[in-house]
C-alpha positions as a Markdown table, in Angstrom:
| # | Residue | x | y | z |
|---|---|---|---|---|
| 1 | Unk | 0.0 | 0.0 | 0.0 |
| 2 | Unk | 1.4 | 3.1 | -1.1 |
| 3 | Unk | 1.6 | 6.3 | 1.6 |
| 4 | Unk | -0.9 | 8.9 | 0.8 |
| 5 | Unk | 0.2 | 11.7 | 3.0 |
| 6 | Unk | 0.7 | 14.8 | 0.9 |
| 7 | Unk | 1.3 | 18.4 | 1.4 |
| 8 | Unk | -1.1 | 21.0 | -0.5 |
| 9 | Unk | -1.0 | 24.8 | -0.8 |
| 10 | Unk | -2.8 | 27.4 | -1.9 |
| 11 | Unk | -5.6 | 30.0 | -0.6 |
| 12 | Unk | -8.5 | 31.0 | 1.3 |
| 13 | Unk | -11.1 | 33.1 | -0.5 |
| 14 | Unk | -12.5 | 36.3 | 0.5 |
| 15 | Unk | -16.4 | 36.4 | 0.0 |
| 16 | Unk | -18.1 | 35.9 | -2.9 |
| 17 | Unk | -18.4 | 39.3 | -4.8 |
| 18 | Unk | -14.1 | 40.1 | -3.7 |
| 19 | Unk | -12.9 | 37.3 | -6.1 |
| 20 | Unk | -11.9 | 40.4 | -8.5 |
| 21 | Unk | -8.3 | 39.5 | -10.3 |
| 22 | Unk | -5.7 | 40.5 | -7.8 |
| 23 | Unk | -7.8 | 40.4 | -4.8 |
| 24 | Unk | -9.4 | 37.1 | -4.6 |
| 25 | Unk | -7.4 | 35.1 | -1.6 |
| 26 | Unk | -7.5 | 37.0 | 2.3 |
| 27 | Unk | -5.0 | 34.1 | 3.6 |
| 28 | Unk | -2.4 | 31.5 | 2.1 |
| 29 | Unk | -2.6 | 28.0 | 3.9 |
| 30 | Unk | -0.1 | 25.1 | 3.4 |
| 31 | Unk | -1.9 | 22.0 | 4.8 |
| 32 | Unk | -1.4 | 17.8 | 5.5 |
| 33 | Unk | -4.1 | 15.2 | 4.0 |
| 34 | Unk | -4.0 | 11.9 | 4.3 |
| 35 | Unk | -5.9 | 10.9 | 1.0 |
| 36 | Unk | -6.6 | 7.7 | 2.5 |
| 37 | Unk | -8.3 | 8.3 | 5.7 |
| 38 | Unk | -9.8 | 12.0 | 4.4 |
| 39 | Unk | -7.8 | 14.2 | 7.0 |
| 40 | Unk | -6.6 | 17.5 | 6.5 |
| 41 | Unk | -4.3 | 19.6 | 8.8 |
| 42 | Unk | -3.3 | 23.1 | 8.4 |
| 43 | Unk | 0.5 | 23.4 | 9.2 |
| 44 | Unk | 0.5 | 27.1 | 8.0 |
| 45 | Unk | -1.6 | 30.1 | 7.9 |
| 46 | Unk | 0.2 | 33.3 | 6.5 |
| 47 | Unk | -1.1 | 36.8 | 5.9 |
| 48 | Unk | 1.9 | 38.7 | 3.6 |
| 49 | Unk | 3.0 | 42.3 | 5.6 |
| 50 | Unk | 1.0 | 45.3 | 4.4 |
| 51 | Unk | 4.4 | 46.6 | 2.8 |
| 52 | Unk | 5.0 | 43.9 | 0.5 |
| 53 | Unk | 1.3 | 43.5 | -1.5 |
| 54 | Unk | -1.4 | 45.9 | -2.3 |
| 55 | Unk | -2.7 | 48.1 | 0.0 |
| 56 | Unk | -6.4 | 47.3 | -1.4 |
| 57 | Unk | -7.8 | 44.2 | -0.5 |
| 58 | Unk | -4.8 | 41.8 | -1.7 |
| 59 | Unk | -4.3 | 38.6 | -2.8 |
| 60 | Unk | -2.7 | 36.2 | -0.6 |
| 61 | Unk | -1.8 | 32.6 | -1.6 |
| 62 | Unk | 0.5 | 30.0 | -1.4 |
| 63 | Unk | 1.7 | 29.1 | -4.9 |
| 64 | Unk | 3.7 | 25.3 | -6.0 |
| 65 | Unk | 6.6 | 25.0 | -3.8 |
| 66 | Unk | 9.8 | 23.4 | -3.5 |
| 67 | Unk | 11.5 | 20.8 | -1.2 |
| 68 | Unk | 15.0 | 20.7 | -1.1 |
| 69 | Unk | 17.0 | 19.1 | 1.7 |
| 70 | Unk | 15.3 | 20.2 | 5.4 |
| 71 | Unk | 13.9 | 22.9 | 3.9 |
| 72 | Unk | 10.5 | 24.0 | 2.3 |
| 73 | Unk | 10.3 | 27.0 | -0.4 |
| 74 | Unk | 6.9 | 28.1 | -1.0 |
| 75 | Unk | 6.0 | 31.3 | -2.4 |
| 76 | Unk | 3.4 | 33.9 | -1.8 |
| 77 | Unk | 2.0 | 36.3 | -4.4 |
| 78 | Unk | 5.2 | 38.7 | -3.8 |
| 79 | Unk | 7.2 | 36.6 | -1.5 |
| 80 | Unk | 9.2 | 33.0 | -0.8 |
| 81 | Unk | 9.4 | 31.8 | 2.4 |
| 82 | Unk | 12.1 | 29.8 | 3.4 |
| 83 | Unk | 10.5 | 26.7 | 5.8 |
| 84 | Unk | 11.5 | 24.1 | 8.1 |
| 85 | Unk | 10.3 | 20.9 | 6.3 |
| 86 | Unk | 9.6 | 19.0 | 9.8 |
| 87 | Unk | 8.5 | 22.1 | 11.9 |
| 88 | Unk | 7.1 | 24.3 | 9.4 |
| 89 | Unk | 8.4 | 27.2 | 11.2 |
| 90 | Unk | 9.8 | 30.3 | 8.9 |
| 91 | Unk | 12.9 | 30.4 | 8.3 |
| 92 | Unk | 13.5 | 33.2 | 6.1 |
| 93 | Unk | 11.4 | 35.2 | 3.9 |
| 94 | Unk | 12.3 | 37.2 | 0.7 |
| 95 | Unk | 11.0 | 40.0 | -1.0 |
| 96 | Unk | 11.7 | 42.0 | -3.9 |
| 97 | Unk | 9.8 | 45.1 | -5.0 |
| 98 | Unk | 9.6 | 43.6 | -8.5 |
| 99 | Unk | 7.6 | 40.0 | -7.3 |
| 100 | Unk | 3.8 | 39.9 | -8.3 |
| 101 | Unk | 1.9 | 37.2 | -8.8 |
| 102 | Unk | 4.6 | 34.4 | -8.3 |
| 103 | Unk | 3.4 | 30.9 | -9.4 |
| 104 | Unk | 6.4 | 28.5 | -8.6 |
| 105 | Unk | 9.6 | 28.2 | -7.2 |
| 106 | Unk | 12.5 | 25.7 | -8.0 |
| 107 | Unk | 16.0 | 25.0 | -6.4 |
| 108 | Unk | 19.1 | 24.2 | -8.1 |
| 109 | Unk | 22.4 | 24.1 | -7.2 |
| 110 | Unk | 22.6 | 27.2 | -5.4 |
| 111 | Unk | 20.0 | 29.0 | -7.4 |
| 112 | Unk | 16.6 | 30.0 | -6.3 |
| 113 | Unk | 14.0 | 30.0 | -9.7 |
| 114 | Unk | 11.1 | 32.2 | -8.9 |
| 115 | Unk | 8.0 | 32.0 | -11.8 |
| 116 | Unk | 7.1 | 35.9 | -12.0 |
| 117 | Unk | 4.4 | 35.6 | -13.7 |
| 118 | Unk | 3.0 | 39.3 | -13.7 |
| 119 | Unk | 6.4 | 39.9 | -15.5 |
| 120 | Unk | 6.2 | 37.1 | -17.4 |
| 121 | Unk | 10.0 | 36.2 | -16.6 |
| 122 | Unk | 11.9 | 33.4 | -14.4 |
| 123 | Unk | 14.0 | 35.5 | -11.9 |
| 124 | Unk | 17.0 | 33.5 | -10.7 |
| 125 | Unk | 19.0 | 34.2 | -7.2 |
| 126 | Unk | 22.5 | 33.0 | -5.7 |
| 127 | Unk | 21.4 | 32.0 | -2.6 |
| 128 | Unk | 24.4 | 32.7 | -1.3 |
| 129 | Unk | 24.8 | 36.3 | -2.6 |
| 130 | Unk | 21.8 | 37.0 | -3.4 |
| 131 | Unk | 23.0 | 38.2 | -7.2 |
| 132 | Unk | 19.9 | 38.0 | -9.5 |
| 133 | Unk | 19.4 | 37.7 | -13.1 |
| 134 | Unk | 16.1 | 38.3 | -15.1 |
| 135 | Unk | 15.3 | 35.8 | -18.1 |
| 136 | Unk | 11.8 | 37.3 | -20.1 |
| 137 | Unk | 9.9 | 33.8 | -21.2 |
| 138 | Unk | 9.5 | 35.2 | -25.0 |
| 139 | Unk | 12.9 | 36.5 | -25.1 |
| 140 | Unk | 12.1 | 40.3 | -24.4 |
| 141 | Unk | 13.4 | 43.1 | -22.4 |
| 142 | Unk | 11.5 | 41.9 | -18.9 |
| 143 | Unk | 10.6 | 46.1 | -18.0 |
| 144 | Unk | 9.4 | 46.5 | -22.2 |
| 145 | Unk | 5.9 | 46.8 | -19.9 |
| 146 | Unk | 6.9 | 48.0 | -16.4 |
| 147 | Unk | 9.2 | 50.2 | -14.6 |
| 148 | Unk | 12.1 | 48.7 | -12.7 |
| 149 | Unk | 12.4 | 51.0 | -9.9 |
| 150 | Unk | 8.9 | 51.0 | -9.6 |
| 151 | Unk | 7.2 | 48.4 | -6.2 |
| 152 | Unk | 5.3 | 46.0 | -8.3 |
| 153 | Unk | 4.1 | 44.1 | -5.4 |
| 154 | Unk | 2.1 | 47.0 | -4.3 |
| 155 | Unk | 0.3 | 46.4 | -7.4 |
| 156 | Unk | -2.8 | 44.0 | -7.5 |
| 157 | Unk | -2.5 | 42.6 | -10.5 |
| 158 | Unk | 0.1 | 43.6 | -14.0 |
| 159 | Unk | -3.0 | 41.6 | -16.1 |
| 160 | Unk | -3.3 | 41.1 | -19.2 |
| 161 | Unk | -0.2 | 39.0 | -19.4 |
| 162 | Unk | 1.8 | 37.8 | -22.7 |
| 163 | Unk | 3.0 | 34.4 | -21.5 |
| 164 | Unk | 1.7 | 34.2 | -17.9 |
| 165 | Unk | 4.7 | 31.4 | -17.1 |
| 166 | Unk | 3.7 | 29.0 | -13.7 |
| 167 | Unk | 5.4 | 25.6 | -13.3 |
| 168 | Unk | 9.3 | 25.4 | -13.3 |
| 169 | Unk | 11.3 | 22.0 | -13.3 |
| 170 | Unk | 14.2 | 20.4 | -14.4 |
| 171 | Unk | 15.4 | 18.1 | -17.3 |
| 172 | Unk | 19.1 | 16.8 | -17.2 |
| 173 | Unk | 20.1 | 19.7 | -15.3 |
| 174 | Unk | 18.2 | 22.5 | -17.1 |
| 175 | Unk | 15.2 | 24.5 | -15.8 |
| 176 | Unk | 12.5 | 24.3 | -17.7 |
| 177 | Unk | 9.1 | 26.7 | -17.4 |
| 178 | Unk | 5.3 | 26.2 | -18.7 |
| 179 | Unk | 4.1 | 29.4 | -20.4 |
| 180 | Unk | 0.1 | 29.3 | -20.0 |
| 181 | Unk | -0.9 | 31.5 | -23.2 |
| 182 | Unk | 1.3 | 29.5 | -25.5 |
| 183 | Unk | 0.7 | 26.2 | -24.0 |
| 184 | Unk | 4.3 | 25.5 | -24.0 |
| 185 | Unk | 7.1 | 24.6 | -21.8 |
| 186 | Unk | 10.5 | 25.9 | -23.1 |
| 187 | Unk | 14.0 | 25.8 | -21.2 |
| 188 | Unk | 15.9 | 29.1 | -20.2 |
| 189 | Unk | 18.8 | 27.7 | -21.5 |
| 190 | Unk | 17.2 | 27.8 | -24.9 |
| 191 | Unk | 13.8 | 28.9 | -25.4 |
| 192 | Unk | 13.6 | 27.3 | -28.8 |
| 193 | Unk | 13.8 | 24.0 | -27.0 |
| 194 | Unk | 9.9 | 24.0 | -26.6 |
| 195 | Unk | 7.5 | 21.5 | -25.9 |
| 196 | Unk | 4.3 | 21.9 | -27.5 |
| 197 | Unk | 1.3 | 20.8 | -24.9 |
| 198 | Unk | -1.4 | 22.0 | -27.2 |
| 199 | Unk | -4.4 | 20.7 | -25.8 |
| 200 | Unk | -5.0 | 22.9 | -23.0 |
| 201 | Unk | -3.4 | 26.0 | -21.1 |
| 202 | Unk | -0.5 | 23.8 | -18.9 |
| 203 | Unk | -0.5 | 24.8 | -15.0 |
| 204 | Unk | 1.5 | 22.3 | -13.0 |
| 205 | Unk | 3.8 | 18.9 | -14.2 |
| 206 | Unk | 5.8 | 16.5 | -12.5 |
| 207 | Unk | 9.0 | 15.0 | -13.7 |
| 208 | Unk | 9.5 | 11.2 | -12.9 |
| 209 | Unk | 12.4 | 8.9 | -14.2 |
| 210 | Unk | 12.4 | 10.1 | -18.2 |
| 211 | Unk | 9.1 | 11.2 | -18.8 |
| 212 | Unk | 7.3 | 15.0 | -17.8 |
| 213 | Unk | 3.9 | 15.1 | -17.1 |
| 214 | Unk | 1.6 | 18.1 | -17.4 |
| 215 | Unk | -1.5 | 19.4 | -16.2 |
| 216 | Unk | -3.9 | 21.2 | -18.2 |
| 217 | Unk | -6.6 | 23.7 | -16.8 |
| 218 | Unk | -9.3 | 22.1 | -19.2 |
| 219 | Unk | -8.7 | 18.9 | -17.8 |
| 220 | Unk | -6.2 | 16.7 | -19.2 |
| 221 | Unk | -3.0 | 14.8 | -18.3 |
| 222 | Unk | -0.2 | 15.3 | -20.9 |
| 223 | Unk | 2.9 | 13.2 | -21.2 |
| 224 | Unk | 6.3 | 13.4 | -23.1 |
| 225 | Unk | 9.8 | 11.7 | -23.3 |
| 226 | Unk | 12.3 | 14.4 | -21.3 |
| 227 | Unk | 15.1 | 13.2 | -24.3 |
| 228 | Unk | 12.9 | 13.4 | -28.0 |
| 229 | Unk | 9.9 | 15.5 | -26.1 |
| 230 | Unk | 7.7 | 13.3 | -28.4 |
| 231 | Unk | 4.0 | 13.2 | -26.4 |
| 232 | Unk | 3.6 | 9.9 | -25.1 |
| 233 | Unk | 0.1 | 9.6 | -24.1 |
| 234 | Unk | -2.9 | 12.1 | -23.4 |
| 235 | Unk | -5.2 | 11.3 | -20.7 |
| 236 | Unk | -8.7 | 13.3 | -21.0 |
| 237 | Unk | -9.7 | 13.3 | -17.2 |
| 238 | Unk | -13.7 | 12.0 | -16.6 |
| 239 | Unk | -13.5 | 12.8 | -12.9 |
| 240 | Unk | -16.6 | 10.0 | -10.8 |
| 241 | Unk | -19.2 | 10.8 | -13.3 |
| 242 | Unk | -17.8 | 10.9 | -16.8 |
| 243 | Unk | -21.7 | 12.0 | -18.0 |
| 244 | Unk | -22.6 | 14.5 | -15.9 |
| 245 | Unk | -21.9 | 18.1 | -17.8 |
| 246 | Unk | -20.6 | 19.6 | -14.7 |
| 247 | Unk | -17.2 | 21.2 | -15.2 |
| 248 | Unk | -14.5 | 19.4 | -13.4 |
| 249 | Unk | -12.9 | 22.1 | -12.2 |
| 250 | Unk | -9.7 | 24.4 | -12.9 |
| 251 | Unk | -6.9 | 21.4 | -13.2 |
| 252 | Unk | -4.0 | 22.3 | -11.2 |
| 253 | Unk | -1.3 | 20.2 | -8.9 |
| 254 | Unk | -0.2 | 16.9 | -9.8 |
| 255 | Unk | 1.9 | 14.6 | -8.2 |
| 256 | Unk | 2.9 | 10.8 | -10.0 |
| 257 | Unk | 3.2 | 7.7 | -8.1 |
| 258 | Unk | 4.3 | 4.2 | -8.8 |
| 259 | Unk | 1.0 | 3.3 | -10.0 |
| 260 | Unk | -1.3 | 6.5 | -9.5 |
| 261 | Unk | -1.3 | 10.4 | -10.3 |
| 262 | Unk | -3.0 | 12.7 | -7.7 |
| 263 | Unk | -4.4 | 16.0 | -9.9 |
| 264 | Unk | -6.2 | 19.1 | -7.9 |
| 265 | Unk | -9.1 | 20.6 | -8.8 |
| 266 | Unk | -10.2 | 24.1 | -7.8 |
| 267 | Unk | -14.3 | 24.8 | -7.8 |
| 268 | Unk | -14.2 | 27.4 | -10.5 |
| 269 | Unk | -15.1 | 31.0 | -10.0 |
| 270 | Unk | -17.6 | 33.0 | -12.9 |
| 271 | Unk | -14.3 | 35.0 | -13.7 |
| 272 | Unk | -12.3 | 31.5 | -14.6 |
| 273 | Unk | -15.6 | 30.3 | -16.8 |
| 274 | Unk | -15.8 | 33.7 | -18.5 |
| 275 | Unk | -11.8 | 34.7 | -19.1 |
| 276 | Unk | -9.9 | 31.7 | -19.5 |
| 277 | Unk | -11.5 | 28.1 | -20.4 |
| 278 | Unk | -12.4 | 28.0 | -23.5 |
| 279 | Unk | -14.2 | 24.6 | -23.2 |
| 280 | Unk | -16.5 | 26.1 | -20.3 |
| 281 | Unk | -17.2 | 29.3 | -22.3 |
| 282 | Unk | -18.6 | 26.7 | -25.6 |
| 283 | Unk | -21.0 | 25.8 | -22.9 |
| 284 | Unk | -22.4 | 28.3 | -22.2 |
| 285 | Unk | -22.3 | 29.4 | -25.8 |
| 286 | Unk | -24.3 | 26.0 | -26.8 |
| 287 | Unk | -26.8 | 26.5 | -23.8 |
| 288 | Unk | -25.7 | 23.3 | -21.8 |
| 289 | Unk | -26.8 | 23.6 | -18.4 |
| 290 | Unk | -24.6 | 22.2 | -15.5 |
| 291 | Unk | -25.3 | 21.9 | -11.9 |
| 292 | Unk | -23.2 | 24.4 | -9.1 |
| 293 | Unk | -19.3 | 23.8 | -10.0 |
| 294 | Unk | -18.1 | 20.5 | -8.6 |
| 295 | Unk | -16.4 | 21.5 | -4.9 |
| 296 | Unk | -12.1 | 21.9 | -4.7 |
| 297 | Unk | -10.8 | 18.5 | -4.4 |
| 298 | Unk | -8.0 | 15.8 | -5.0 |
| 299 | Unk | -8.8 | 13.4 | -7.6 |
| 300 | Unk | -7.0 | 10.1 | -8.0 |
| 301 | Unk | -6.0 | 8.3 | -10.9 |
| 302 | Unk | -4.2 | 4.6 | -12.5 |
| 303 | Unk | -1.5 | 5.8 | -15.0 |
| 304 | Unk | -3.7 | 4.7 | -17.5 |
| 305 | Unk | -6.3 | 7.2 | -16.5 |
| 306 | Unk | -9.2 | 5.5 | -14.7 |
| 307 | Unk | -10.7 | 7.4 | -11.7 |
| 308 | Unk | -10.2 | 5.5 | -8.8 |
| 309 | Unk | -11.1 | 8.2 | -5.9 |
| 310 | Unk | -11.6 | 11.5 | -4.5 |
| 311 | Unk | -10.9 | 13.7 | -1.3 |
| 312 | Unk | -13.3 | 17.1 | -1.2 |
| 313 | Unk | -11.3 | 19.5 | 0.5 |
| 314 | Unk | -13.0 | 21.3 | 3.5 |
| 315 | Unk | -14.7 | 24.6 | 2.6 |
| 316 | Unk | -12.7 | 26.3 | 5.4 |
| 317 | Unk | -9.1 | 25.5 | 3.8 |
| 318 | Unk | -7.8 | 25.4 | 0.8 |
| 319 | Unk | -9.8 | 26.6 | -1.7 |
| 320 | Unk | -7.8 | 26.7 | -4.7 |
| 321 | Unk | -4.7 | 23.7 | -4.8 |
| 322 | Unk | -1.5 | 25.1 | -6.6 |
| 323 | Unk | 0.9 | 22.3 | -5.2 |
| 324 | Unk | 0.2 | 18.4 | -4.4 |
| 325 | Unk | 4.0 | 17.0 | -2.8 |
| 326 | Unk | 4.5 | 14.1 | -1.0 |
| 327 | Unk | 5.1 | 14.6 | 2.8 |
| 328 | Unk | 9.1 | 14.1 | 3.1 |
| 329 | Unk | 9.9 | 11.4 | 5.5 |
């Protein structure tokens, strides 16, 4: 029997009628589930200082974090947090004026990768001295947009983005980021290495032994060969009723097992049905009516796809899942 105890971050909503872009989540919460047994434990509440986010109303989340020896990174909006990975205590916690709306973190070999996504660009750090270069995901001057001496975390959100990049990880000992509008993944290194997801808007992936798997917010499981990045199978996900037409949710978090994958599912807000998923909006376009959004939850599957089971999330935690890790031992 495999463990099932996993670590899963993300937010707490305001009310509904706040869930504006920019100011949708009042708290960020890391929590412990045990999918098994249906428990969940918050480990961390965190509520980001009123000098590093907007003054109005701002939006406070945990994004996908990182686990690297006995530590946890885990971003907010405009902040990482440097954890214990038994205690959960903070450690350390670093701000830049030019962080807004981080989506992922990744450490390697010294270097701290931090997904910008309000500027669409990777920002990598020496840990050591704290030296940082800028990489734009399409290639362009990262402040084409925005002003460099200007406190971009004060601002609630730098929307519309052109790339809106949000899952980092690592082939043979390159990083490698997901770019949302192009549904992509391309390495810094290179960013004509690409990898073409095409069937959905990627959010979160998972590397294991020589193959990358992807999440896309429409649904599907997407995976490719990290050496010829050929795709290797796509998995369309039916959720536990494959008839209803109830949307599934905003697909995001993964983690891959020996014999499962665990994917998240946020309940969707009217902003995500009417901005981004395109499947949702043909819907509503074709008249097909649906019950109330199915509830945030962690769905799990065989690596062939088959539903096997599902934990709701309580209404009073996380409402929207960015990360799914297992709990290090």
């Amino acid at each position: 029997m495999e463990e099932e105890r996993f670590l899963v971050s993300g937010g707490i909503p305001r009310v509904f009628g706040e869930l504006m872009a920019g100011h949708v989540f009042k708290k960020a919460e890391l929590a412990k589930i045990d999918f098994e047994n249906k428990t969940y434990t918050s480990v961390l509440q965190y509520t980001t200082p009123s000098e590093f986010c907007s003054d109005t109303k701002p939006s406070i989340t945990f994004g996908c974090f990182c686990i690297e020896s006995d530590k946890i990174y885990i971003p907010t909006s405009t902040q990482v947090l440097i954890l214990d990975r038994t205690t959960y205590a903070i450690k350390e916690v670093i701000s830049d004026p030019l962080f807004n709306d981080i989506h992922d973190i990744y450490v390697l070999k010294g270097k701290l990768y931090v997904a910008v996504t309000g500027l669409d660009s990777v920002f990598i750090y020496d840990l050591k001295t704290r030296n940082r270069v800028i990489i734009h995901v399409l290639g362009k001057d990262p402040f084409h947009k925005w002003n460099p001496n200007e406190a971009l975390n004060k601002v609630a959100s730098l929307k519309p983005h052109e790339a809106h990049p949000n899952h980092l990880f690592e082939i043979e000992g390159e990083i490698w980021v997901t770019r949302f509008i192009q549904k992509d993944a391309v390495c810094l290194n290179d960013l004509t290495k690409r990898i073409d997801i095409g069937v959905g808007f990627p959010h979160d992936g998972f590397v294991k032994e020589n193959v990358v798997y992807f999440t896309t917010v429409n649904g599907y499981v997407v995976s490719f060969d990290i050496h010829t990045f050929k795709n290797l199978k796509t998995i369309k996900l039916s959720g536990a009723n494959s008839t209803s037409n109830k949307p599934l949710g905003w697909c995001r978090g993964l983690y891959v097992s020996d014999r499962f994958f665990y994917v998240g599912f946020t309940q969707l807000r009217t902003t995500k049905l009417t901005e981004n998923l395109d499947w949702a909006r043909k819907m509503i376009e074709k008249k097909r009516l649906f019950d109330k959004p199915a509830p945030t939850r962690i769905e799990k599957y065989t690596l062939d796809g088959q539903y096997v089971d599902q934990f709701i999330l309580p209404k009073s935690g996380v409402y929207t899942v960015f990360s799914i890790e297992k709990i290090p031992v």
